[in-house]
N, C-alpha and C positions, 0 to 999 in steps of 0.2 A: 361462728354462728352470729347472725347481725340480730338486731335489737329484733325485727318482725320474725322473725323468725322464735327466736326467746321466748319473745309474748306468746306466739302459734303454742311452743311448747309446754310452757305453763297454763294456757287455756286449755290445750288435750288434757288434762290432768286435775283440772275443776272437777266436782262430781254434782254440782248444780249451776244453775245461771248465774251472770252477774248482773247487780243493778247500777246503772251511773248516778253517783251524789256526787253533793260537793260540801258536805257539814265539817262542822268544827267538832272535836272531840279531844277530851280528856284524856291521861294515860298517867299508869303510875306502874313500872317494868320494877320487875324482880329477876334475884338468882336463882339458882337453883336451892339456895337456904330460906330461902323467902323473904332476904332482904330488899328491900328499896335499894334500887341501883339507878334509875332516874326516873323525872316524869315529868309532864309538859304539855304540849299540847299539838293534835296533829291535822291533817284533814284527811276525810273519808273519802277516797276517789270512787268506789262502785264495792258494794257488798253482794253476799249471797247469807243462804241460808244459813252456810257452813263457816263463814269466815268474811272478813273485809279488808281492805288495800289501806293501808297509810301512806299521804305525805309529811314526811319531818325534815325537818333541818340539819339534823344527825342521823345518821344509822342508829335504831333498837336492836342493843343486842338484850338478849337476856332469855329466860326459860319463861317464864309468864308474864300475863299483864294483865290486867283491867281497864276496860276503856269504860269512859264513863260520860255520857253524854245527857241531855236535858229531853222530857217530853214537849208535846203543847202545851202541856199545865205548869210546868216551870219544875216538875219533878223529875228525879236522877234516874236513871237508868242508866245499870250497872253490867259487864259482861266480861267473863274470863276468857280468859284465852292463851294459845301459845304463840310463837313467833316463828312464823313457819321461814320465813328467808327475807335477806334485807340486801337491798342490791342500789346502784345509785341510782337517781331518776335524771330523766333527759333536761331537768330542769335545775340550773344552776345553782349548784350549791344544797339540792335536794335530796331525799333518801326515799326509795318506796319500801317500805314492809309488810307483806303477807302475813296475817293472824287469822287460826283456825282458830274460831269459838271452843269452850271447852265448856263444861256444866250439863246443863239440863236441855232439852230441846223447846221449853217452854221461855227458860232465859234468853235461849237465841231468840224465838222467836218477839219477844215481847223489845228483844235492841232492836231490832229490824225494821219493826213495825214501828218503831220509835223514831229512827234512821229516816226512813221513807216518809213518815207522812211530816217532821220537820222540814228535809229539804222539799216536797212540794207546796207545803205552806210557804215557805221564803219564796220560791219559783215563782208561786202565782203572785205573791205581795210584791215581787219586784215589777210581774209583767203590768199589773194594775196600773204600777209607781206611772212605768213607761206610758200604760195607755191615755195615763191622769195629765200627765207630763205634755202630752201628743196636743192634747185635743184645749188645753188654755190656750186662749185669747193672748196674740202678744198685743202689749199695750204700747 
């Protein structure tokens, strides 16, 4: 089975949409004892309701995790979840990881919303950057 193909089948098998980010986020992976077995830091490729994609530099293996990323206001926001599969990514030396949110549906929601309007703040502050960039005067 080739890589689009893969993707096809793990998309049939979503049970909501996904959204494309690209945020920084926290992680602190546990065993099944509920020890620290690693943590680090990863990026968000595209979330849903249910669950969000990591890019890392290693495979996560482990039974749970918490990701933990920042709001607008500089606060944490916190989210469990499992490790639903860790496979390598087409990008050099990268690892992608599926994590189903676990908890409360208000948790999920309130990482999501946390998710989402970080990366389109950055989004729009870089296009600004760009249009601020465009439009000086070379001297």
């Amino acid at each position: 089975m080739d890589s689009q193909q893969s993707a096809k089948t793990i998309a049939d098998r979503r049970k909501s949409p996904r959204i494309q980010t690209e945020n920084d986020v926290g992680y602190i992976l546990f065993d099944d004892n509920r020890e620290v077995t690693d943590q680090g830091s990863a990026k968000a490729l595209d979330l849903s309701q249910n669950g969000i994609l990591l890019e890392t530099e290693r495979p996560l293996n482990g039974s749970c995790i918490m990701l933990i990323t920042l709001d607008l206001n500089g606060k944490k926001v916190k989210v469990k979840g499992r490790v639903a599969n860790t496979r390598k990514s087409d990008t050099p030396g990268c690892h992608l990881t599926g994590i189903e949110f676990k908890g409360s549906e208000e948790q999920h929601k309130k990482a999501v919303v946390a998710f989402v309007k970080v990366y389109h703040n950055r989004r729009q502050r870089d296009q600004n950057k760009s249009l601020y960039s465009f439009r000086q005067p070379v001297s």
